[in-house]
Every structure is written in C-alpha cells, then in structure tokens.
N, C-alpha and C positions, 0 to 999 in steps of 0.2 A: 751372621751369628747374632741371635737374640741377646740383648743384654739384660741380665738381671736386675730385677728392682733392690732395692736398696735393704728393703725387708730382708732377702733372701741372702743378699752377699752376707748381710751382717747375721743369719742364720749358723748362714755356712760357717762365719769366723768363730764364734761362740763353738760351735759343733770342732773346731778343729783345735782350739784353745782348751778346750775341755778333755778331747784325746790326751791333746800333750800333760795339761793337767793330771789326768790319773796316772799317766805313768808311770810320771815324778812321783806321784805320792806312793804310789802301789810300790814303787824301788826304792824310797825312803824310810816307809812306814810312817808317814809323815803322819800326824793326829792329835789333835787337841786334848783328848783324852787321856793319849800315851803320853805327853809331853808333861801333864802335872800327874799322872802316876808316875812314872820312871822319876821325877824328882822327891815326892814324897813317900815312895816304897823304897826307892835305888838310890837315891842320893842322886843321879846321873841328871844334869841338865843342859844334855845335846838337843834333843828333841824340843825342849824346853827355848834354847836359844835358837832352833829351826824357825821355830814357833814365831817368836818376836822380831825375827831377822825377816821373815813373810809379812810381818804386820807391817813392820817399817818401809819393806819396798813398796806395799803398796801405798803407803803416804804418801811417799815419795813421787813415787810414779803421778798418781793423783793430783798432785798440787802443779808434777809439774805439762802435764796435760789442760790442767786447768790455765797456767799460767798463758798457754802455748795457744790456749783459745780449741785446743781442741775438742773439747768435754765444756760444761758447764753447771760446776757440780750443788749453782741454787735449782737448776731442771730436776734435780733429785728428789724423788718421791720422799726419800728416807729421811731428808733435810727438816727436820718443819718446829715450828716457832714456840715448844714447850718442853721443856725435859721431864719429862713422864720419871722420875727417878725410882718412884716404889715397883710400879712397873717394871723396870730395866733391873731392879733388883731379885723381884719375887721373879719372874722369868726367868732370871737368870741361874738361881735357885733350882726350877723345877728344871729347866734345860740340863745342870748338870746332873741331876737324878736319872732324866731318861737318859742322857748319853753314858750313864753307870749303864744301867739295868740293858740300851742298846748296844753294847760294849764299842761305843764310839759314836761321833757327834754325825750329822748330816753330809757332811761328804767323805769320811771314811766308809761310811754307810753306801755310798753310790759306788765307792771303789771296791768294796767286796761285793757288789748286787755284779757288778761286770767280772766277779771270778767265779760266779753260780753259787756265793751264799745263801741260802734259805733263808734264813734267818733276817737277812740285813732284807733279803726282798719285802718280809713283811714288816721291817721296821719303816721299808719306806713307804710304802702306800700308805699303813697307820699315819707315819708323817704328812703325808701328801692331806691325806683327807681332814687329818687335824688341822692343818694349814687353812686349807679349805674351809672349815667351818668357822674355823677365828674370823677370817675377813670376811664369811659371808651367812655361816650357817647356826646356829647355836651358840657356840661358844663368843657368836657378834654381841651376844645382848649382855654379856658381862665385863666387856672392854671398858678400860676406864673412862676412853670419850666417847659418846652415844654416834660423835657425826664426824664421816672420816669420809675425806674424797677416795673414791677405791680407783677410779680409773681415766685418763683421761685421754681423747684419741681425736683424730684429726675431725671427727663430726657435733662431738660434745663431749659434755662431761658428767662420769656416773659419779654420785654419791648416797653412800649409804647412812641412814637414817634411822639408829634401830635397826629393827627387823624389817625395815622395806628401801630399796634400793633403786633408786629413784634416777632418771635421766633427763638432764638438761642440753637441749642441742641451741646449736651457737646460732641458730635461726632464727628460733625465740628466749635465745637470751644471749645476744650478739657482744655483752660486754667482758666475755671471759676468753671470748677467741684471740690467739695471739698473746696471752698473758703467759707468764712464769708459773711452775708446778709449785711454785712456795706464795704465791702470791693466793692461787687456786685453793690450794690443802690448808691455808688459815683461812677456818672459819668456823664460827661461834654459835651455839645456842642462845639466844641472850633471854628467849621467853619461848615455851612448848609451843613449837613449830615456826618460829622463827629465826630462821638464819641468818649471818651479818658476817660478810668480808670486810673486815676492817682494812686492808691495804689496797681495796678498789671502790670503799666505800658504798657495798652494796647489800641493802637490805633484800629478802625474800621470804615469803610465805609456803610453808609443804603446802598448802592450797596452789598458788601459781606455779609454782613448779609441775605437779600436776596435773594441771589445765590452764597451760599458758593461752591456749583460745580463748578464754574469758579474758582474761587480761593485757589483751593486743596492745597496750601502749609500751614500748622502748625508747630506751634512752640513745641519742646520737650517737655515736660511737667516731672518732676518728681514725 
C-alpha cells in the first residue's frame, strides 16, 4: 500500500476537521454575528460566552502545541513584525458591515453554503474573489504596505511588489533557503525599488530580482 505524502494526509485532516467543525456549528448555531446581536438585541450572552470560550481554547491549544515543539507559531505567515492598528481597525469596521448585510461572518457563511443556501453561495464567492484581489488583484495597490511576501514554497519565494508579483528561487538567491517565515515577510522599501531584510541583512534591487542572470555573484551561504 502506497503511502501518502505528507501534503495529502494533512489535506485529508483539514478536510475531516472541517466535517466535524460544521456540524458543531450547524447544531450550535454557533456565529460571531449571532453572539453580539443576541447580546445587544436579547440581553442573552450564551452565544456570546460560546464565542470567547472558542477563542480561549484555541490559545490554549496553540501555545501549548507550540510549547510541545509541535507547531512553530514564528513559521506563521500571520506573525509579522508591525502592528498595522488603523488597518486592523478600519477592516474591522467594514468586516462587521458586510457580515450585517451577509447575515453572518465567513464561516457561518460556509455552513449554510453546505445546507443549499443561495444566498450565502454567493456571499462566498463575492468573498473568495474579494480575498483574491486584496493579496493579489486591485484592491493590492491600496494596501497599507506596497511589499508583502505572498508566498513561500520549498523552490523560492513569491513577493509582491505593487502590482507585479515577482519570484525569487533559492537558486539565485540561495540566502533565504532554510530561513523563518518571520525572518522572510520583514522586509522594507527603504528607497523605490529597493528592498532590505533587516534580520538577514540583505539588500536587493527589483532590477536583480528580475534578472538575477545579470547579477551572477552570491553570497556564501552556510
């Protein structure tokens, strides 16, 4: 019997965690949405303590996975070295308007698309493609940092640049292989089209990135 690669089992797990997940929610009516209307229409703050008793498990859980070496939660995309506050604010703002007007946030959303909601089907696509264009399409060029690593995979690493989205492979530029996702995702404009990792101390040009062929000399790498 073939054994799965590593991709696929941890495919499968998400895929099976996610079952269980709707369930639960779908037999709870569990939802972000519901949890501060039912407090501020109802007085009722069940849903409300559902709410905060999920957020705490997962603390929980998290630190102590982290503790346990099994996660390593600086690998985290989501981790990274500036707190965007106005951002986190005004987002936070328009996200509750649409999950008004969506009558529920993104995964109440998913759990009525699996009971043949219309409605929520086309709140998630809308979702999906809006998502989409923030990290990659239109809505990229108004993000508060112009330059955000988008992705990083075992050949190199994409970062986008504005509107063009540019790929550095660890072939010609062999000093980010091996490195931390928090190490990678700090990095800086310091002059138009100049980039600078400050915690691998590495200067680049959108010239050399590129056409690293012009610029065949690298650094040693250990």
């Amino acid at each position: 019997m073939m054994e799965w690669e590593p991709v696929y089992r941890v495919a499968m797990l998400i895929f099976l965690i996610g079952i269980f997940f709707g369930a639960v929610i779908n037999k709870t009516n569990f939802c972000t949405m519901g949890a501060v209307s039912d407090w501020v229409n109802m007085g009722s703050k069940d849903r409300l303590r559902a709410w905060f008793l999920a957020i705490g498990i997962a603390i929980l859980a998290t630190q102590a996975m982290q503790y346990k070496g099994i996660i390593d939660v600086n690998e985290a995309i989501y981790l990274t070295p500036n707190f965007g506050w106005l951002g986190y604010l005004l987002g936070g703002f328009l996200f509750g308007i649409g999950m008004t007007l969506a009558s529920g946030c993104g995964q109440r959303t998913l759990v009525r698309v699996g009971g043949g909601n219309l409605k929520s089907l086309v709140v998630m696509i809308l979702l999906g493609l809006t998502a989409y264009m923030t990290m990659r399409g239109l809505l990229a060029l108004v993000r508060v940092n112009a330059i955000e690593v988008t992705n990083i995979s075992a050949h190199g690493v994409w970062i986008l640049i504005r509107d063009r989205e540019l790929f550095m492979s660890y072939k010609d530029f062999p000093w980010f292989k091996d490195q931390t996702v928090k190490t990678i995702t700090n990095v800086e404009e310091q002059l138009h089209g100049h980039l600078y990792w400050p915690d691998l101390d590495i200067d680049l040009t959108v010239e050399i990135i590129e056409n690293p062929s012009r610029f065949p000399l690298k650094a040693k790498t250990s």
